[in-house]
N, C-alpha and C positions, 0 to 999 in steps of 0.2 A: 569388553569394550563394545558401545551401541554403535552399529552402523546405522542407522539412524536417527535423527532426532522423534521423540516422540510430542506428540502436542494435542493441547488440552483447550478447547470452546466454552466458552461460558456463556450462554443466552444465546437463544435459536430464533433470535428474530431476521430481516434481511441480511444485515452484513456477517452473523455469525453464522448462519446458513452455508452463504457465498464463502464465509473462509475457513469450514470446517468442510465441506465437498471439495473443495480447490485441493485442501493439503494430501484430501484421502485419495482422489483421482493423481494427484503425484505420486503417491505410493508412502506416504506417511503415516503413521499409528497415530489414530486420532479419536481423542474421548468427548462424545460430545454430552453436555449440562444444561439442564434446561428445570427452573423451577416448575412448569409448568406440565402437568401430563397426557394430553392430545399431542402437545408439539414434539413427547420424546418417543411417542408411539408411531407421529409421520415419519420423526426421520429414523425409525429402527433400523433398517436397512442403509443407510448412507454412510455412516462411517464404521471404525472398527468398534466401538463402543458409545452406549447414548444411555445414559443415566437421569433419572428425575430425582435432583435433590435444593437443598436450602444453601445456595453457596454462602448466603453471609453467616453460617456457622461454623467454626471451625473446628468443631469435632469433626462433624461432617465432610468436611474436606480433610481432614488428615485420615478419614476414615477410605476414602477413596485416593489415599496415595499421591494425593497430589503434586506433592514435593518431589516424585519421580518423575516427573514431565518437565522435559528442557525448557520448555515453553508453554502460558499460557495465556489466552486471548481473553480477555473479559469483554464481551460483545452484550453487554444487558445494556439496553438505551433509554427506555422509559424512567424507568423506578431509578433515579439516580442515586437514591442512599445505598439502593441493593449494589449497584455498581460499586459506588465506595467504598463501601463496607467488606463488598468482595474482595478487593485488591487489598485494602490493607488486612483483611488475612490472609491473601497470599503472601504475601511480604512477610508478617510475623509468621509463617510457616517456612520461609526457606526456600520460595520458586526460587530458579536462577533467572529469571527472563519475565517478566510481565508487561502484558502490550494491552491497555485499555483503553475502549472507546471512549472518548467526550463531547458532551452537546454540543460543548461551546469553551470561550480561554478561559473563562475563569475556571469552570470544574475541570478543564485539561491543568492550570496551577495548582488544582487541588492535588490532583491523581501526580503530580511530577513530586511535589512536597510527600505526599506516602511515602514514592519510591518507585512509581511506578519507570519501567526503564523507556517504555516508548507510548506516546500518547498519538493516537489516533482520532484524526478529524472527517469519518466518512461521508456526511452530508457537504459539508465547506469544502471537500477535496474533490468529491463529484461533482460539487455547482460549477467550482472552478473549469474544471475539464469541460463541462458542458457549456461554457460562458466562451474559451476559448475555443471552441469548435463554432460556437454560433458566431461566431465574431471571423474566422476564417475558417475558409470550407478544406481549407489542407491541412489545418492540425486533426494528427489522430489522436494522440494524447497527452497529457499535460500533466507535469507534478512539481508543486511549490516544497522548494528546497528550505526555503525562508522567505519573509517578505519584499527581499530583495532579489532573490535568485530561484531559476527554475528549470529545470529539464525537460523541454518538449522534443515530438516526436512530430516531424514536418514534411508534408510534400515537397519535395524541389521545387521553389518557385522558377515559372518559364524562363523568367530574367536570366535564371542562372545555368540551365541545361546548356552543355555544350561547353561550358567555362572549366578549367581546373578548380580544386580548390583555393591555391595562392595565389590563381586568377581573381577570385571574387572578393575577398581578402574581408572578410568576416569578421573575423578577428578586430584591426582596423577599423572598419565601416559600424557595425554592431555590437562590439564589446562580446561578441561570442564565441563559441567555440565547436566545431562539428565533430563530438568525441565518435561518432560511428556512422556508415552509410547502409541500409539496407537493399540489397540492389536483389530484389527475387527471394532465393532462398539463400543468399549469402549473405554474410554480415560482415563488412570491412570496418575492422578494428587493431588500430587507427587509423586510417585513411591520411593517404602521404599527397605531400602538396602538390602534386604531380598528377592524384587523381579526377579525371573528369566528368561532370554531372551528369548522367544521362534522365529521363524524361521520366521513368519509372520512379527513380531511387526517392527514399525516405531519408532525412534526415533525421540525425538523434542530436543535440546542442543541449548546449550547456549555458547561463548566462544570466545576464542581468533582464529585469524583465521590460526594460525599456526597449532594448536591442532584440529580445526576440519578438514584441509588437511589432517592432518596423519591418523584422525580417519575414512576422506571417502576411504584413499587408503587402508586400511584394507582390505584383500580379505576375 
């Protein structure tokens, strides 16, 4: 039995970069792919393994085992055939888990119809985060759950420091929910309504994205 999952990067451009370092600085076995061979001689050194091959062939990836990795990221963004083409031989080879980037919805519909299991929108997911940070100075981060609902991470507005939580009554007023409080190096989960705001704490909410608008313009 593996204790741990092992995981497989496909294209070493920025995001495949960032999520083939991220896994191996956690302590994960990580094969990283790159058609390309400058990019698999920088990153020789970065993870457990960095191979130069053709991923839309599938000898080729069956030749590299691929079907032995719980997990595998197809991170190619330019070349969108290479993209496609890659994932649905992951697919007809048997990954358990495939998570590919898309430019945009329509080729994320393309990659969902493959089989891809989770489709990834990094540039729309970033602008967002950064749209919300420019819009108020206390979100530190931001992720759309759907187009109706989204999980930000929020400074205590002043308004509320000093309040309980069933004091402020969130819930109620914003249609939200404060599933955690980051107070320093603690993290209160769940926070009982009892709990009260202090000046530091981060919020983590849950919500409609109506209700956490109102809740960032809070002064």
């Amino acid at each position: 039995m593996k204790n741990k999952k092992q995981y497989a990067v496909i294209g070493l451009g920025r995001f495949g970069t960032s999520v083939a370092i991220t896994l191996h600085k956690m302590g994960y076995e990580v094969l990283a792919i790159d058609s390309r061979e400058e990019r698999v001689q920088e990153f020789s050194d970065e993870v457990t393994h960095v191979v130069q091959a053709d991923t839309t062939d599938e000898d080729t990836l069956s030749a590299l085992g691929i079907r032995n990795f719980d997990v595998v990221v197809v991170a190619i963004g330019e070349d969108i055939q290479a993209n496609i083409l890659t994932t649905l031989q992951l697919k007809e080879l048997g990954v358990p888990y495939i998570v590919t980037k898309a430019k945009n919805t329509l080729h994320g519909k393309m990659l969902e119809k493959m089989g891809a299991d989770r489709v990834v929108y990094p540039e729309r997911d970033m602008g967002q985060r950064v749209a919300h940070n420019l819009v108020s100075s206390n979100v530190m981060d931001y992720i759309e759950l759907s187009p109706e609902l989204g999980i930000v991470e929020v400074r205590v507005p002043k308004a509320l420091v000093g309040k309980t939580l069933a004091e402020t009554d969130l819930r109620a007023k914003f249609e939200i929910n404060v599933v955690a409080i980051k107070r320093e190096e603690v993290v209160i989960v769940p926070p009982l309504p009892s709990e009260k705001f202090t000046e530091r704490d981060i919020l983590v909410v849950v919500g409609g994205m109506k209700g956490i608008q109102r809740l960032e313009e809070l002064a």
